[in-house]
CHARMM-style PDB file with segment names, atoms N, HN, CA, C and O in Angstrom:
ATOM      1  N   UNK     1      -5.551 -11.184   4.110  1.00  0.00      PROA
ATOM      2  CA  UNK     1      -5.292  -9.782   4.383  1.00  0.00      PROA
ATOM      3  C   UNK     1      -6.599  -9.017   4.504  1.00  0.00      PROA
ATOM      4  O   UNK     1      -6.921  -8.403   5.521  1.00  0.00      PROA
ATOM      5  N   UNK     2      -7.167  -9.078   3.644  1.00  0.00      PROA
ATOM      6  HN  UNK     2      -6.906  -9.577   2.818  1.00  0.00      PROA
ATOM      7  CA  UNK     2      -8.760  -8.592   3.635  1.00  0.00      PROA
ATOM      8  C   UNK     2      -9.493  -8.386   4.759  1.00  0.00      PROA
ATOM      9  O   UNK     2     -10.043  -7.317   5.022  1.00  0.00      PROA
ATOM     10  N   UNK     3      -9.531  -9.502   5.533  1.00  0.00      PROA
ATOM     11  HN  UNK     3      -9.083 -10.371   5.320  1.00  0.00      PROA
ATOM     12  CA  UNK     3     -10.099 -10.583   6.732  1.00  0.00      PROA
ATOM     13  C   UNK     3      -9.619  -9.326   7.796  1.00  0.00      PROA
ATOM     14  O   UNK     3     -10.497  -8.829   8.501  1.00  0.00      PROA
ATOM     15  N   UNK     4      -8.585  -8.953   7.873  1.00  0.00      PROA
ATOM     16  HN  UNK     4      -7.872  -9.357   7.300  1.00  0.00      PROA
ATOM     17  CA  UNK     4      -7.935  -7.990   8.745  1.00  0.00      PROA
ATOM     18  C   UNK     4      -8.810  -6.623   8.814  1.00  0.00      PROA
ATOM     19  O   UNK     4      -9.195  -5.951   7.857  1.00  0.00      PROA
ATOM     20  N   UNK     5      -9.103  -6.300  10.725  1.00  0.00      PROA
ATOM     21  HN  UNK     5      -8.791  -6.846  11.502  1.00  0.00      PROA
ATOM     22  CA  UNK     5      -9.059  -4.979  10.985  1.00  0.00      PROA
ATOM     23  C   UNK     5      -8.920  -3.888  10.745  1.00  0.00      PROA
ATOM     24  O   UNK     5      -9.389  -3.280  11.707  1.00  0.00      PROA
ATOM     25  N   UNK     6      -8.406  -2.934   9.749  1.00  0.00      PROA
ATOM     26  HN  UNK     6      -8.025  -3.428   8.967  1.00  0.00      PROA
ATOM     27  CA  UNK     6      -7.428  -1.973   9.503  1.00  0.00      PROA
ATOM     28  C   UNK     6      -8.275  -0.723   9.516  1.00  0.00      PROA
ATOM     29  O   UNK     6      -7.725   0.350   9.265  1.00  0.00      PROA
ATOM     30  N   UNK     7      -9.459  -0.764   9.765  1.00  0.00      PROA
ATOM     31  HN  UNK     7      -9.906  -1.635   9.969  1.00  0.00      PROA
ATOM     32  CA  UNK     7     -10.035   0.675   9.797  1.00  0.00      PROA
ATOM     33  C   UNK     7      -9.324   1.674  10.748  1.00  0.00      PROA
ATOM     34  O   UNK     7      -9.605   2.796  10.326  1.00  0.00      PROA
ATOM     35  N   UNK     8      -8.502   1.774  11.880  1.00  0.00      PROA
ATOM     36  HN  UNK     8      -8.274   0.863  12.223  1.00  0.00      PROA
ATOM     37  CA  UNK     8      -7.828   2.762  11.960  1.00  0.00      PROA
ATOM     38  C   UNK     8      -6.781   3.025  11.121  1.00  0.00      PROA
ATOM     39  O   UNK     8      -6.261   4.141  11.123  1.00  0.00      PROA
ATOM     40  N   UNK     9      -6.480   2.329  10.552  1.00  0.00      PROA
ATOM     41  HN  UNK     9      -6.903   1.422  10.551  1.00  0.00      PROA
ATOM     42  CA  UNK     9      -5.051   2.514   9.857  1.00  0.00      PROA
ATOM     43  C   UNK     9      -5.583   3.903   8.360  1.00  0.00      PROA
ATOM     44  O   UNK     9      -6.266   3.699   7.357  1.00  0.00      PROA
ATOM     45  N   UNK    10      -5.075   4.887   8.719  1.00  0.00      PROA
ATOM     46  HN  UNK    10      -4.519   5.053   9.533  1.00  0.00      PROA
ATOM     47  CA  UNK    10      -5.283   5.767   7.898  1.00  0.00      PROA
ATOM     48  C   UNK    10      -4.359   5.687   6.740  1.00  0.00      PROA
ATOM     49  O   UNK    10      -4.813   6.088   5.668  1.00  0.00      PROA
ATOM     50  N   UNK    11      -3.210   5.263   6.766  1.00  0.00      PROA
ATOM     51  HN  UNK    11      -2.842   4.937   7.637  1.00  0.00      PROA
ATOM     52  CA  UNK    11      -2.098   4.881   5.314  1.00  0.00      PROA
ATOM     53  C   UNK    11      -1.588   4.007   5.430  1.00  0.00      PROA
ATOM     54  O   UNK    11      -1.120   3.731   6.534  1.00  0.00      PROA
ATOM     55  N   UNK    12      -1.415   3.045   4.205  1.00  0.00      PROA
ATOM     56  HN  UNK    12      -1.795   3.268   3.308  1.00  0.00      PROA
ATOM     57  CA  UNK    12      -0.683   1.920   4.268  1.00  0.00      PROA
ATOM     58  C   UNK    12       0.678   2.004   3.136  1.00  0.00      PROA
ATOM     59  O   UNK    12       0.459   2.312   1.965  1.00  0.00      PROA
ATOM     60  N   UNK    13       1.551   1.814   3.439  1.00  0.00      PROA
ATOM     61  HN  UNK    13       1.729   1.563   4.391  1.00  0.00      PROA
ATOM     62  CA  UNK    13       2.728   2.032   2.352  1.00  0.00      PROA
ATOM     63  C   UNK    13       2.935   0.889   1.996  1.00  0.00      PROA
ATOM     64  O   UNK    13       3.430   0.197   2.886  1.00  0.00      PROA
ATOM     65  N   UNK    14       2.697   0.199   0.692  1.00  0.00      PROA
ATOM     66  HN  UNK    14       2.295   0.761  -0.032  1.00  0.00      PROA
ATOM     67  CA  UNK    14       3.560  -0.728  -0.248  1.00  0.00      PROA
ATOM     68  C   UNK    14       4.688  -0.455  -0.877  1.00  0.00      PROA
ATOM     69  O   UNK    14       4.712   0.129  -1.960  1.00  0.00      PROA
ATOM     70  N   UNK    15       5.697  -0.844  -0.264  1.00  0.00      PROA
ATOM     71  HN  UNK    15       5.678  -1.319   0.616  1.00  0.00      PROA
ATOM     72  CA  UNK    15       7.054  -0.805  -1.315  1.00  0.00      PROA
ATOM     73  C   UNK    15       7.980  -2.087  -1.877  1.00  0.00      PROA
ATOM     74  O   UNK    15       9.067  -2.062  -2.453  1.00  0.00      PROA
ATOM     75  N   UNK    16       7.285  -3.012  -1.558  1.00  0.00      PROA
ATOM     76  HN  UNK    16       6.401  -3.032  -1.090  1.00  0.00      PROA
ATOM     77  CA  UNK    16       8.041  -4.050  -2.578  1.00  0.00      PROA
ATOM     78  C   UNK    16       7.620  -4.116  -3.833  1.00  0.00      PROA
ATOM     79  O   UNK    16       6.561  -3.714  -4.312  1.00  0.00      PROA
ATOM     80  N   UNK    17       8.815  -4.828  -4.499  1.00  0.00      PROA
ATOM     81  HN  UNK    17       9.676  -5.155  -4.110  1.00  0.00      PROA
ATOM     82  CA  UNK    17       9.066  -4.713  -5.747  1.00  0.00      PROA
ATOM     83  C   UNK    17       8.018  -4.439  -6.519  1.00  0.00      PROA
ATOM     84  O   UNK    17       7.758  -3.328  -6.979  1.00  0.00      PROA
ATOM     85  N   UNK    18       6.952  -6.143  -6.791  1.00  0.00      PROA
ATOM     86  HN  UNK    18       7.163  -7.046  -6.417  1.00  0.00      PROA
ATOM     87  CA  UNK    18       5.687  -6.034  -6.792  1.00  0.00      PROA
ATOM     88  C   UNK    18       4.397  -6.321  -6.446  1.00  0.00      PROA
ATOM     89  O   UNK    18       3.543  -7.123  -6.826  1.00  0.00      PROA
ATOM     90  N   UNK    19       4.501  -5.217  -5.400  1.00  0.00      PROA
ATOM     91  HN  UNK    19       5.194  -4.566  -5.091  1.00  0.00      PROA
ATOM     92  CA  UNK    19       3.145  -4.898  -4.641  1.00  0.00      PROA
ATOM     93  C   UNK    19       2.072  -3.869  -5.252  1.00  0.00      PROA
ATOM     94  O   UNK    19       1.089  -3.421  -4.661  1.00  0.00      PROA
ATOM     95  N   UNK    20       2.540  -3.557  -6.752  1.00  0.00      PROA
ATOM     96  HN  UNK    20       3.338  -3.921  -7.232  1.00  0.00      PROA
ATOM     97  CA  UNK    20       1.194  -3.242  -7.316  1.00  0.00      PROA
ATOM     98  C   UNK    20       0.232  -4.083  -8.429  1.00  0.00      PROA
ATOM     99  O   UNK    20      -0.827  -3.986  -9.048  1.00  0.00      PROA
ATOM    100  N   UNK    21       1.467  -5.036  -8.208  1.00  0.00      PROA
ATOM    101  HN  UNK    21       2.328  -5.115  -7.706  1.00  0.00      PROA
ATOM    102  CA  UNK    21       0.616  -6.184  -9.298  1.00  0.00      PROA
ATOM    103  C   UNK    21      -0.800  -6.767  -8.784  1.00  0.00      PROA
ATOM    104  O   UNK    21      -1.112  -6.967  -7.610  1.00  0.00      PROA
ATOM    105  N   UNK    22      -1.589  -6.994  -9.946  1.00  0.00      PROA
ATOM    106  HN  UNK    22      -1.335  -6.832 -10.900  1.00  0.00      PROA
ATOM    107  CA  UNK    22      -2.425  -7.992  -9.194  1.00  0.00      PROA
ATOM    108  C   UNK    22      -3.647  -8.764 -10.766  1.00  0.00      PROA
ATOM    109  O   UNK    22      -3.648  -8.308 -11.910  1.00  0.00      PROA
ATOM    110  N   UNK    23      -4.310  -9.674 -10.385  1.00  0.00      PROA
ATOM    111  HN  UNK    23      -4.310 -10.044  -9.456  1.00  0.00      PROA
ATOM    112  CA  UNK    23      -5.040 -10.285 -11.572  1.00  0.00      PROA
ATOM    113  C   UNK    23      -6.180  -9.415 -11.944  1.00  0.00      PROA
ATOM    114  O   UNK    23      -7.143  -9.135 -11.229  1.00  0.00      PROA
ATOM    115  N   UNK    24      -5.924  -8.989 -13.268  1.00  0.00      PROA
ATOM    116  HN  UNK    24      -5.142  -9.217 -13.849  1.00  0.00      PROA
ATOM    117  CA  UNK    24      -7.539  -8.374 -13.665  1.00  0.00      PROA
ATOM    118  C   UNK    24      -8.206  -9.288 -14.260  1.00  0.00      PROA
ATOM    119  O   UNK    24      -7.993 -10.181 -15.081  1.00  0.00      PROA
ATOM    120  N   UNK    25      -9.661  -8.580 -13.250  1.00  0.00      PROA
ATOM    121  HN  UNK    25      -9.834  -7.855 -12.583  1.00  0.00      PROA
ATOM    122  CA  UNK    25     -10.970  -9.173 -13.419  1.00  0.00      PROA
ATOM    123  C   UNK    25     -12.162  -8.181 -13.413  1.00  0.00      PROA
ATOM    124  O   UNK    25     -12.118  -7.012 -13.029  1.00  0.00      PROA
ATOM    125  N   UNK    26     -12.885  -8.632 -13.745  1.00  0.00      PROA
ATOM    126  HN  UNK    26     -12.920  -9.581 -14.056  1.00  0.00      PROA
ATOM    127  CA  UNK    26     -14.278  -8.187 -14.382  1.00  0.00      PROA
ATOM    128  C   UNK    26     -14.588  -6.601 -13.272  1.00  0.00      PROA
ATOM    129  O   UNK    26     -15.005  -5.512 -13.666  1.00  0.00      PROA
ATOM    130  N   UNK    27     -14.211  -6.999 -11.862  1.00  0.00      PROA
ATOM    131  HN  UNK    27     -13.872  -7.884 -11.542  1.00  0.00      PROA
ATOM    132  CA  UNK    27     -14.217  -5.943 -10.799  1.00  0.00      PROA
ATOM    133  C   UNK    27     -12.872  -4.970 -10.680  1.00  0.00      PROA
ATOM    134  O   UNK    27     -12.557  -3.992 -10.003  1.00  0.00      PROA
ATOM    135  N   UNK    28     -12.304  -5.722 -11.634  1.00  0.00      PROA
ATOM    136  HN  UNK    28     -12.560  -6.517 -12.184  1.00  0.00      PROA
ATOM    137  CA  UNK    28     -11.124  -4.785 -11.471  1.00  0.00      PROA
ATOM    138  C   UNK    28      -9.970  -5.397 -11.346  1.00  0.00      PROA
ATOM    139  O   UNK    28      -9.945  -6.532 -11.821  1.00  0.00      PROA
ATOM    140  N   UNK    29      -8.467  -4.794 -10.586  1.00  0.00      PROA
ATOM    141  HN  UNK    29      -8.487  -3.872 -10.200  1.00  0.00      PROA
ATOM    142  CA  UNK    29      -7.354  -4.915 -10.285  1.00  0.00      PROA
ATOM    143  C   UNK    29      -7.766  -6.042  -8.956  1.00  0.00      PROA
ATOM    144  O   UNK    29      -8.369  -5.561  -7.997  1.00  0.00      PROA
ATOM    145  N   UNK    30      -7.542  -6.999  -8.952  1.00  0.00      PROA
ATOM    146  HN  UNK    30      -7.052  -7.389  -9.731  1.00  0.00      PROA
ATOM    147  CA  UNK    30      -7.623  -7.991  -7.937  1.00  0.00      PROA
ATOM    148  C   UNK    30      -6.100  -8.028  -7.375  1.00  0.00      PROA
ATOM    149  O   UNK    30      -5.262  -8.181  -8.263  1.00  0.00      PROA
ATOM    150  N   UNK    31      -5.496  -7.892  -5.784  1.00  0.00      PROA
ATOM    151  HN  UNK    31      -6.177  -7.768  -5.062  1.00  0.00      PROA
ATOM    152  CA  UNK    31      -4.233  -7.738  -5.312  1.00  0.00      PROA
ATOM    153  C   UNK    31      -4.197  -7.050  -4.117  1.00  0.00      PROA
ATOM    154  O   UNK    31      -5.230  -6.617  -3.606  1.00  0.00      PROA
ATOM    155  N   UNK    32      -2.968  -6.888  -3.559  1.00  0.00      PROA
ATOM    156  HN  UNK    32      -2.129  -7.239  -3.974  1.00  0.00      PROA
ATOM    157  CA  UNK    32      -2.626  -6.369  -2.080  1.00  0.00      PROA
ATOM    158  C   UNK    32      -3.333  -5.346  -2.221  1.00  0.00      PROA
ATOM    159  O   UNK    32      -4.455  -5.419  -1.720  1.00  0.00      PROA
ATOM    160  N   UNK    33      -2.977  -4.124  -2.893  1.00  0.00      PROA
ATOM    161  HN  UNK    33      -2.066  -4.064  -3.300  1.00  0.00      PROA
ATOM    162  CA  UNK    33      -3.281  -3.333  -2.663  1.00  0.00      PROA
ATOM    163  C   UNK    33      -4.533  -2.855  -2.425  1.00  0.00      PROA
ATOM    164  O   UNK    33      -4.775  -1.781  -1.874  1.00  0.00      PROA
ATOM    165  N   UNK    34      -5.590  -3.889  -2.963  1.00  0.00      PROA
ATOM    166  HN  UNK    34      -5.393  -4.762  -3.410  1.00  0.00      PROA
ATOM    167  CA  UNK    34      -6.973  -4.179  -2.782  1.00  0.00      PROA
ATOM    168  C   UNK    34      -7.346  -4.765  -1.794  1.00  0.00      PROA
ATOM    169  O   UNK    34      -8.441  -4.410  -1.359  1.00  0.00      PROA
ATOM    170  N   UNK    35      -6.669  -5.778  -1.117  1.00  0.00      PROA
ATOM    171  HN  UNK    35      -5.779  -6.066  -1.470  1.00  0.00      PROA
ATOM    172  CA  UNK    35      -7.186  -6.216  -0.083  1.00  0.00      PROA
ATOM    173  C   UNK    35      -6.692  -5.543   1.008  1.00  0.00      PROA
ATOM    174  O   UNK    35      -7.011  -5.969   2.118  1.00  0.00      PROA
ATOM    175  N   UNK    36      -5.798  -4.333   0.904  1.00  0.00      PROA
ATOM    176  HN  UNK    36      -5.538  -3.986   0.003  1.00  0.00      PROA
ATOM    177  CA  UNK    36      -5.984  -3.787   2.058  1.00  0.00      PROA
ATOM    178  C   UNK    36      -6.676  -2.375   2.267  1.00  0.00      PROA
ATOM    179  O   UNK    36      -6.505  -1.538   3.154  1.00  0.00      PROA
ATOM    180  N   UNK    37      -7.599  -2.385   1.050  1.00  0.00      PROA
ATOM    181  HN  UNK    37      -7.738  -3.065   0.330  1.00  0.00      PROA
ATOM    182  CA  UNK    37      -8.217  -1.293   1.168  1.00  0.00      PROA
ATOM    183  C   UNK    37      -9.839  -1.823   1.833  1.00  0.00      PROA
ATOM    184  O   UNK    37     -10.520  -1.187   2.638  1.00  0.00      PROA
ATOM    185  N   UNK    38     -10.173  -3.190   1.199  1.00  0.00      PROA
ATOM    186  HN  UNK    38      -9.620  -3.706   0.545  1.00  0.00      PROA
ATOM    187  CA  UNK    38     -11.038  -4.032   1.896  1.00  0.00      PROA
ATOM    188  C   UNK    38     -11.120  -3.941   2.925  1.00  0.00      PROA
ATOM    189  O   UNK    38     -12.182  -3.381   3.198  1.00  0.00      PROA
ATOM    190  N   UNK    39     -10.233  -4.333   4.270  1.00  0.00      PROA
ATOM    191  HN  UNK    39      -9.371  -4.787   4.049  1.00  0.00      PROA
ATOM    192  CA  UNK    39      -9.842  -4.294   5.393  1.00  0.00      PROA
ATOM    193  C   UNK    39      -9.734  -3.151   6.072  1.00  0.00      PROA
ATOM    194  O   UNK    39      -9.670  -3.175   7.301  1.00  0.00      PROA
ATOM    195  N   UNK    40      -9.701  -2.105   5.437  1.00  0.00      PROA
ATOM    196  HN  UNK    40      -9.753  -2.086   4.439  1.00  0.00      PROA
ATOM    197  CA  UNK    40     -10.323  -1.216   5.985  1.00  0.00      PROA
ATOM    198  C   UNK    40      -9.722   0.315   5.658  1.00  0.00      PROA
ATOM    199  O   UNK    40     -10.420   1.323   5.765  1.00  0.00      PROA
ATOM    200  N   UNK    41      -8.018   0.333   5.154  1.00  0.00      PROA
ATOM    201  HN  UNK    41      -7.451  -0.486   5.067  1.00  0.00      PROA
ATOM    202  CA  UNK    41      -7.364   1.530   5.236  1.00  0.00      PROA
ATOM    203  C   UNK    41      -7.493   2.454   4.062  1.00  0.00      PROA
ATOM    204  O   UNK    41      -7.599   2.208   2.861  1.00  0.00      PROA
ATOM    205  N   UNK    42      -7.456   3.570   4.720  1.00  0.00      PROA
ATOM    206  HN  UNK    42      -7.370   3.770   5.696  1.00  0.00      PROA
ATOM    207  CA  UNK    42      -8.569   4.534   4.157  1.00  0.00      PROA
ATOM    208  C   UNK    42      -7.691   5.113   2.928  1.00  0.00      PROA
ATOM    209  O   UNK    42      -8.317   5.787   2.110  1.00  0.00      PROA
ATOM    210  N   UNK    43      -6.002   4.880   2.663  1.00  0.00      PROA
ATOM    211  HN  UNK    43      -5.493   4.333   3.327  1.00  0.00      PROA
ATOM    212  CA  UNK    43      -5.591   5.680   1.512  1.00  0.00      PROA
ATOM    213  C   UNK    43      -4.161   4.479   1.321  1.00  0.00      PROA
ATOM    214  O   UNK    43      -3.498   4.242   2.331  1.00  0.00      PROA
ATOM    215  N   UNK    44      -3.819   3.847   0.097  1.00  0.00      PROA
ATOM    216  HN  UNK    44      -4.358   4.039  -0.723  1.00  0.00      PROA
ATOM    217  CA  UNK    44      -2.602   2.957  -0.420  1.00  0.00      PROA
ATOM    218  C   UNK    44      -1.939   3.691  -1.020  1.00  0.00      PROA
ATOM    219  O   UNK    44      -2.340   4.362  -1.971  1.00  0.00      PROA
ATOM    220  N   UNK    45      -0.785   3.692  -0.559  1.00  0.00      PROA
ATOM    221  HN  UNK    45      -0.459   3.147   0.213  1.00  0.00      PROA
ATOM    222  CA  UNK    45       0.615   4.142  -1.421  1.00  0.00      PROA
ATOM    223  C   UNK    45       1.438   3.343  -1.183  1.00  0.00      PROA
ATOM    224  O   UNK    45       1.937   2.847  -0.173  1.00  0.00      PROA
ATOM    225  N   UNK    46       1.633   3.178  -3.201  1.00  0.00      PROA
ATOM    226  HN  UNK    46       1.227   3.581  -4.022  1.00  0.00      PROA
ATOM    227  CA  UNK    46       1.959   2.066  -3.676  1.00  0.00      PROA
ATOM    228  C   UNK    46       3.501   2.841  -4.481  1.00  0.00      PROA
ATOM    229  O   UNK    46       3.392   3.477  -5.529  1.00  0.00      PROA
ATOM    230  N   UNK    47       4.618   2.675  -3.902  1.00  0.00      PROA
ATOM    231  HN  UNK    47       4.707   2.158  -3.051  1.00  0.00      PROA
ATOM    232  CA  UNK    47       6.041   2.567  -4.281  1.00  0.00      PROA
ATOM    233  C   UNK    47       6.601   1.966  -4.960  1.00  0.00      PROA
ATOM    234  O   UNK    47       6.727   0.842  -4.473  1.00  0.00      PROA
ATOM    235  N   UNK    48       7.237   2.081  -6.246  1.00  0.00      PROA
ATOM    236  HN  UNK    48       7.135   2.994  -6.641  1.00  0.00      PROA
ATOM    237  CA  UNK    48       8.619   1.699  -6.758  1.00  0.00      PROA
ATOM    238  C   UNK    48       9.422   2.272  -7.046  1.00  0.00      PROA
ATOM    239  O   UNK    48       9.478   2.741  -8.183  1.00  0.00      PROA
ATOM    240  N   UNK    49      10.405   2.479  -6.105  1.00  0.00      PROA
ATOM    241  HN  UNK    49      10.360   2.099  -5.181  1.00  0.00      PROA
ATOM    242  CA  UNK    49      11.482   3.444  -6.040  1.00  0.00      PROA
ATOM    243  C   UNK    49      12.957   2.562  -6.675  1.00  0.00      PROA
ATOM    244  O   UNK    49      12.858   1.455  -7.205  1.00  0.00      PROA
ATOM    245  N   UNK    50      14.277   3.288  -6.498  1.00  0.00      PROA
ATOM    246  HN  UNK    50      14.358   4.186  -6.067  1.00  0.00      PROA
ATOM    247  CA  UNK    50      15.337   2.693  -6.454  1.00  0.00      PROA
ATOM    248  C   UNK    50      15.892   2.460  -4.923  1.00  0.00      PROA
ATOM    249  O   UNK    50      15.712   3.240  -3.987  1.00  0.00      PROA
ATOM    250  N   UNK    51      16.631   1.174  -4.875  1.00  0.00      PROA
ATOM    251  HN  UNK    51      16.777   0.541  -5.635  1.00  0.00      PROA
ATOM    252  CA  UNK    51      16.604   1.149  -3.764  1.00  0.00      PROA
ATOM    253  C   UNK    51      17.655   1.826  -2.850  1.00  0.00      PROA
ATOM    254  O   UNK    51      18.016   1.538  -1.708  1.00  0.00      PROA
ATOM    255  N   UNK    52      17.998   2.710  -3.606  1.00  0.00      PROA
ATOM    256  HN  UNK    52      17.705   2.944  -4.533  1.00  0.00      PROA
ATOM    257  CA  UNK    52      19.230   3.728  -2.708  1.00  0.00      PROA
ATOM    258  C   UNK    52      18.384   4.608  -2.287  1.00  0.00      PROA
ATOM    259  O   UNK    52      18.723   4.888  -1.138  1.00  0.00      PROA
ATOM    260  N   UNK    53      17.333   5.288  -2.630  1.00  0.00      PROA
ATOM    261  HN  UNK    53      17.057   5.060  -3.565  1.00  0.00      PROA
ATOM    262  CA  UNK    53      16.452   6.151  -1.501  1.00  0.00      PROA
ATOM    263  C   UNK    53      15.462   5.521  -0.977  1.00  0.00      PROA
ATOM    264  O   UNK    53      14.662   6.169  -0.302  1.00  0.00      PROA
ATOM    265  N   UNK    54      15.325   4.462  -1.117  1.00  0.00      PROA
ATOM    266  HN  UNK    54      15.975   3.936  -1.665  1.00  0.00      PROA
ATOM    267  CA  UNK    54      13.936   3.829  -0.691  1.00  0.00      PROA
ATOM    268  C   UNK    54      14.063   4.600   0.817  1.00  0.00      PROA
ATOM    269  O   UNK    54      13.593   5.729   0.956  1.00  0.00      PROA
ATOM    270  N   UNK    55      14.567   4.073   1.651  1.00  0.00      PROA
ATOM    271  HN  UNK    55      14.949   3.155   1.538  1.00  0.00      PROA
ATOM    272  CA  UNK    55      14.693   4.253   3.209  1.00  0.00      PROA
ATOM    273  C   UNK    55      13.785   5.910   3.502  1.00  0.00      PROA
ATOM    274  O   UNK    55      12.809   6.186   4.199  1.00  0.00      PROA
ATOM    275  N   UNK    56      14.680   6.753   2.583  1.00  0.00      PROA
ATOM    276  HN  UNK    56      15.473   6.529   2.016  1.00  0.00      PROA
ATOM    277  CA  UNK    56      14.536   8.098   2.840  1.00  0.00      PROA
ATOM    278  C   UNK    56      13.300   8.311   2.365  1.00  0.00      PROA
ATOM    279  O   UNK    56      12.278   8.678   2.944  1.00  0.00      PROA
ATOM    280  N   UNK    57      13.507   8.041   1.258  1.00  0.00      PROA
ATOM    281  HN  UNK    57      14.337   7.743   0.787  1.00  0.00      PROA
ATOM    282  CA  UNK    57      11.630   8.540   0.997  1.00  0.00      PROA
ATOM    283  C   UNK    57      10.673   7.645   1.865  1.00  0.00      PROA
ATOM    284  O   UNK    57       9.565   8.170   1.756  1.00  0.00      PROA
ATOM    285  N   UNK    58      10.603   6.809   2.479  1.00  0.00      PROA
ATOM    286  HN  UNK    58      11.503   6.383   2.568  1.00  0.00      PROA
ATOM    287  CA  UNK    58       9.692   6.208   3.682  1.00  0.00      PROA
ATOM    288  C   UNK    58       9.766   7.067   4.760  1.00  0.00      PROA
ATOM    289  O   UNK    58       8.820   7.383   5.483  1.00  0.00      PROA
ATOM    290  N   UNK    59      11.045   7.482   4.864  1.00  0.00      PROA
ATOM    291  HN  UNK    59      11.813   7.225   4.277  1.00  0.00      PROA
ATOM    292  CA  UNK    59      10.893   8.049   6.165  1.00  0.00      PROA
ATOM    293  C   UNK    59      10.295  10.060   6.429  1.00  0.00      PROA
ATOM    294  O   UNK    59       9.961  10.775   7.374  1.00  0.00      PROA
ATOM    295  N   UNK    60      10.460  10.181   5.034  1.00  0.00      PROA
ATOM    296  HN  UNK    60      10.731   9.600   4.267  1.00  0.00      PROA
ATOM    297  CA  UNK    60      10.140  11.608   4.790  1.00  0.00      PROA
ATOM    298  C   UNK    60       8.094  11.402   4.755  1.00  0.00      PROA
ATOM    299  O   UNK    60       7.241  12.261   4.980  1.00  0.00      PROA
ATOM    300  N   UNK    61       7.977  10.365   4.494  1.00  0.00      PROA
ATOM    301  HN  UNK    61       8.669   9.668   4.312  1.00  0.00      PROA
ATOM    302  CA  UNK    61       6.497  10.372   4.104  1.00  0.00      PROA
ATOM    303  C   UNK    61       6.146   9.931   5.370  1.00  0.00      PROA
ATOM    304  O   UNK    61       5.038  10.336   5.723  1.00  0.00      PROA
ATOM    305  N   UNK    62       6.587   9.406   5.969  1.00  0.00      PROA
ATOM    306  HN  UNK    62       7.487   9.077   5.683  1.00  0.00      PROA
ATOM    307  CA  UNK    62       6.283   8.822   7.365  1.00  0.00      PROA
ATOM    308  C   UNK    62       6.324  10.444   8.462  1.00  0.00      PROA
ATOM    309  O   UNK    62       5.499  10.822   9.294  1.00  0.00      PROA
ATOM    310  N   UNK    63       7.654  11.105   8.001  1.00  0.00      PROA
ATOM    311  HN  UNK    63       8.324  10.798   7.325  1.00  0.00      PROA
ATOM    312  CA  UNK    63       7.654  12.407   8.757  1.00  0.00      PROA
ATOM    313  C   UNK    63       6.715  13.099   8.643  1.00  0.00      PROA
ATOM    314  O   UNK    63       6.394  13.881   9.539  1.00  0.00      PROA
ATOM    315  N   UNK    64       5.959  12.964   7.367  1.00  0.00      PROA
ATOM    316  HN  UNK    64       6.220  12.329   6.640  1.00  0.00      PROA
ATOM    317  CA  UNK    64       5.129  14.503   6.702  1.00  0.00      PROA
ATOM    318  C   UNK    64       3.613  14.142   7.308  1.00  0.00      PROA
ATOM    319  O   UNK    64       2.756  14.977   7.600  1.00  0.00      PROA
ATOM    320  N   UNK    65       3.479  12.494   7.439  1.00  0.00      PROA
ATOM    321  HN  UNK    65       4.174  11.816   7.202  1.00  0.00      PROA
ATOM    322  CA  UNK    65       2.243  12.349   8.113  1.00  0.00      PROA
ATOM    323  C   UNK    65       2.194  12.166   9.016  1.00  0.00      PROA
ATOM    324  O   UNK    65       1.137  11.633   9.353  1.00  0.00      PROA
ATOM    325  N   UNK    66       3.283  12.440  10.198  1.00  0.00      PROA
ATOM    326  HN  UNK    66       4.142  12.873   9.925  1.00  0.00      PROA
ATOM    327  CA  UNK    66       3.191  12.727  11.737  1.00  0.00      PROA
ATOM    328  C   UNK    66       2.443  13.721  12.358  1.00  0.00      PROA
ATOM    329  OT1 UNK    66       2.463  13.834  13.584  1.00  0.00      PROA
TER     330      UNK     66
END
């Protein structure tokens, strides 16, 4: 994931279950959410919702940054 392009990508949304996990180490939180800040995108939001609004709240955050 790291390895990846993503400097245009201005937001990246994580919403599975757990996509904020990751191994700590000496540098820190080692995990997705790190390697896609590596790669380039400039702000992670990291979700755990219920999954009866999940949809909506993606799509309201998706609206608000149109």
């Amino acid at each position: 994931m790291q390895r990846l392009n993503l400097q245009v990508v201005q937001l990246a949304v994580l919403s599975a279950c757990q996509t904020g996990l990751g191994q700590i180490h000496d540098a820190g939180i080692i995990g997705l959410a790190r390697a896609v800040q590596i790669a380039g995108v400039i702000r992670v939001l990291i979700l755990k919702m219920v999954k009866k609004c999940h949809s909506e709240r993606l799509r309201s955050i998706s609206e608000r940054d149109s």
